[in-house]
N, C-alpha and C positions, 0 to 999 in steps of 0.2 A: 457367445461371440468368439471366433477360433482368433488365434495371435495374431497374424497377419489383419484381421479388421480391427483389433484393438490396437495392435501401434500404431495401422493408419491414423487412427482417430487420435490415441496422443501427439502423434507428429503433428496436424494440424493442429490441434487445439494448443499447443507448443508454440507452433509459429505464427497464430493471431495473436496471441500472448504477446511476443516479440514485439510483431508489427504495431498492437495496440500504443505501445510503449515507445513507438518512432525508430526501431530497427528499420535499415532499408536493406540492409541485404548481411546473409547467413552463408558463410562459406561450410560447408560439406564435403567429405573425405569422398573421391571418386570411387575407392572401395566400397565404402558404406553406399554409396547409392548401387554400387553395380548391383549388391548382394540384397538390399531394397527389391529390386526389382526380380530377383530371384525366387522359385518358389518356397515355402519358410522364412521366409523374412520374418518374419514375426519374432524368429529367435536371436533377431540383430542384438548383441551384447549392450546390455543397457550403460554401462562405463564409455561403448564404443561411440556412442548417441551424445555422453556427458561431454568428451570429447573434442566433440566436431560442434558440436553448439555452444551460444555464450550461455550463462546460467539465467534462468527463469525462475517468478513466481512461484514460490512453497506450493502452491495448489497447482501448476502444472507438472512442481518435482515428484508429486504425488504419487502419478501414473507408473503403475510395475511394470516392467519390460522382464521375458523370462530371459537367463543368462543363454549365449550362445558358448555352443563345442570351439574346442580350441582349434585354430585357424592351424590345417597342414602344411600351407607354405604361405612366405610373406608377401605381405600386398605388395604391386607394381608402382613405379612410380608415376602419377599424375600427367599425361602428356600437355597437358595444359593447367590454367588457372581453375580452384575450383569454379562450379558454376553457382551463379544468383539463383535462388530461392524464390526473390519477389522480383519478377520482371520488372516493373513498375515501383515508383517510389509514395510511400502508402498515402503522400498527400497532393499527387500526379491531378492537376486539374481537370476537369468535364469527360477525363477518356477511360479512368477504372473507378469502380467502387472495391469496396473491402467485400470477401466473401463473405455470403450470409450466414451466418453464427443460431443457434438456436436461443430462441427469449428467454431471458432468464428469469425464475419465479420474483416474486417481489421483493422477499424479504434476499434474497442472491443479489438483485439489481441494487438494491440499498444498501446493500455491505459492499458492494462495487465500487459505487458510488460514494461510500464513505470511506473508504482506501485509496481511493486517487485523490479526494480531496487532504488529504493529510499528506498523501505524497506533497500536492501541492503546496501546501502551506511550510511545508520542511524545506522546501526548494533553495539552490545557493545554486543555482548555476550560472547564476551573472552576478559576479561580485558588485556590481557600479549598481544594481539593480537593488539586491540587499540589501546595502550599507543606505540606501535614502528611502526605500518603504518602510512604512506604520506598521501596515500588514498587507497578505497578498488577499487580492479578489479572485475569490476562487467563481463563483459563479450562485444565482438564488433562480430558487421556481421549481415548476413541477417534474421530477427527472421520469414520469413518464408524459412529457407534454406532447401535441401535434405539432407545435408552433417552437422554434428558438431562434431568439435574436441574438447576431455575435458584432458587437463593435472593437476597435481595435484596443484599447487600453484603458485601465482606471485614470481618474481625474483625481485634484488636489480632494476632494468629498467624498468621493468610494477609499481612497487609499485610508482616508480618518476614518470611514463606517466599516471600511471590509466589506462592499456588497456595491455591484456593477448599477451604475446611470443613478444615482442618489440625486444628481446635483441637479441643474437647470436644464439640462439635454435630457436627462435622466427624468424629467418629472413631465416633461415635454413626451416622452416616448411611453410613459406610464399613462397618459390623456389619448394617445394614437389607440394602445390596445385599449383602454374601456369605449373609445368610440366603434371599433370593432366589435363591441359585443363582449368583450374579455376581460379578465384584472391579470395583474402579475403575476399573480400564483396560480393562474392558468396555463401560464410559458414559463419557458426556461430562456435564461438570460445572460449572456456570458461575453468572452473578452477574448483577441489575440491571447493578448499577454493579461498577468494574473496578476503585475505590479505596475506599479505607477512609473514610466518612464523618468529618469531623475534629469533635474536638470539644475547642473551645480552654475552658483553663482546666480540665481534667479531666486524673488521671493515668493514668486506667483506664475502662472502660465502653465503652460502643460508642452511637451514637444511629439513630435513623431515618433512611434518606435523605428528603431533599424529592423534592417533585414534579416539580419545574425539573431537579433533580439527575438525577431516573429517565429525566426526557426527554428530558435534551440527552446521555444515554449509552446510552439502550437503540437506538440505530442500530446497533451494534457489536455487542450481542443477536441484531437480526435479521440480522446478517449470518454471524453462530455458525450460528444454527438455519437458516439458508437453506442453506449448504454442506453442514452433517452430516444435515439432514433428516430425523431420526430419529420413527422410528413411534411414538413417545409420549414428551409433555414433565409432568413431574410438578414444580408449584410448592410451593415450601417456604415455606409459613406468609404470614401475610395481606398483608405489604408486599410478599411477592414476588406476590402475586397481585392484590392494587393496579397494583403498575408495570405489569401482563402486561396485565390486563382492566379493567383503573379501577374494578372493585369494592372500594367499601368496608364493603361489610357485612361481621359477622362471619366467622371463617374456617370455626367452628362448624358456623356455617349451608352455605357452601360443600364443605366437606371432603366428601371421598368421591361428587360426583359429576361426573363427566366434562363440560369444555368444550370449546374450540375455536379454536386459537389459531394462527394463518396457514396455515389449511388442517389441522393436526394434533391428534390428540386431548390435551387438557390434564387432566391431574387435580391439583388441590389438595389438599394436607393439611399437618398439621400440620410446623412447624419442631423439626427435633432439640433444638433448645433447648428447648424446650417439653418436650419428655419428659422432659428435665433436670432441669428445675423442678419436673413433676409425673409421678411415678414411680406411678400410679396405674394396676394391670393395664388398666383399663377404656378405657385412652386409648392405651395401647402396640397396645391391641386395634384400635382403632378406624385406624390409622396401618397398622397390620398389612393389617388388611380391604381399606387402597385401595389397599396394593399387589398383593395378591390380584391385585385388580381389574385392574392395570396388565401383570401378569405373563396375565394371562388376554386381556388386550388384546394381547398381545407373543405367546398360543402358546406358551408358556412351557407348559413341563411341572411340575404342582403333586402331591406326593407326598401323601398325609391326613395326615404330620403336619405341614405345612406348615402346611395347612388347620386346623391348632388350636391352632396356637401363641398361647399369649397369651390364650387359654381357660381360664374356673375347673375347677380339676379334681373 
């Protein structure tokens, strides 16, 4: 591979690196791109690169850049701001997906996977958050699934066990996939947020997370659904489909029709809690139908009674 194809490829894999991590944008010396685009680039001074970027991952510092000749006269100054990297912001709803990255072998997907999970659990980026978790829910199930479910926060029962829908929703959504055909360790199962919203002055209840809250933890989301990559993400009830897509209309209106969320099909519908609350055929029907839908997007084998369950007789 000559210099010029091997820095292309650490610049990229450099900057999925970043974006993995909830970078949205990489300023860049106009020099260094003019000379990028030059022929020898390749011999772009690797200090010059260290530079202009924030610091990355031991495993992208990795990649050897050969030193560049000393510069015969000094760069120009900038006639503008530098430029964005990533046009798009990496959690941009139904209009980009992330570039596609090569599969990484198993046992790489699992040392992946078990380094963002410790990132996770190390996490202090919301003190108010911290100081009232047990521990944080990082997420269970198979990290090469088809299938992942993401609702929006642990409950007072996953923050005590450390592991997403334990409780009553959670046992309710565990009975949805075995009647699909499927058990939990089939899918992958995960959360907005990775701790239990705190809510001081309460002895019991659970609240909404904020929006500040979704956004300074859904980096750790997209880096769930980056590794497991699963052919269909199905959002449980309207906060988890806020933090996904920043829609706030009703879930009503959304339920049952298929989005589009970093390149993969999204469906929406109601939170298990919700069928909780309301035990009403007509709604268990309705919940039933988008997974139909999801199980028919997966090639999933659907028997007729499958297909009627949840139907007046």
């Amino acid at each position: 591979m000559n210099n010029e194809s091997a820095l292309l490829d650490a610049t990229i894999d450099y900057l999925k690196s970043l974006q993995a991590r909830g970078t949205r944008f990489v300023s860049v010396d106009t020099e260094l791109l003019r000379r990028l685009a030059r022929p020898g680039a390749g011999r772009v001074a690797e200090d010059s690169t260290k530079r202009s970027l924030p610091a990355v991952s031991p495993v992208a510092r990795s990649v050897s850049l050969a030193p560049a000749p000393a510069s015969t006269k000094p760069a120009p100054e900038p006639a503008a701001a530098a430029p964005s990297l990533f046009d798009l912001p990496s959690d941009a709803p139904e209009t980009s997906a992330p570039e596609a990255r090569p599969a990484l072998d198993p046992a790489a997907k699992a040392a992946a996977m078990a380094d963002l999970r410790a990132r996770a659990l190390a996490c202090v980026k919301c003190p108010n958050l911290v100081a009232a978790r047990t521990q944080v829910v990082f997420g269970v199930g198979d990290i090469n699934a088809e299938l992942m479910f993401v609702g929006e926060a642990p409950g007072l029962d996953e923050d005590a066990q450390g592991e997403p829908f334990v409780g009553a929703a959670g046992q309710l959504l565990t009975k949805i996939i075995q009647t699909m055909g499927l058990s939990r360790q089939q899918v992958y199962i995960g959360n907005i947020l990775k701790c239990r919203p705190d809510t001081p002055g309460q002895s019991s209840g659970n609240r909404k997370p904020t929006a500040e809250e979704m956004a300074t933890c859904i980096p750790y989301l997209h880096e769930q659904i980056d590794l497991i990559h699963p052919k269909v993400l199905v959002a449980l009830g309207a906060t988890a489909v806020e933090g996904l897509l920043g829609k706030t209309i009703g879930i009503t209106k959304l339920r049952g029709n298929w989005r589009t969320y970093r390149g993969i099909p999204l469906m929406p519908t109601y939170h298990p809690a919700y069928l909780l609350r309301n035990q009403a055929l007509a709604e268990k029907r309705r919940v039933w139908e988008d997974m139909l839908q999801v199980m028919e997007k997966l090639g999933m084998p659907i028997t007729e009674k499958q297909r009627r369950f949840f139907l007046p007789r």
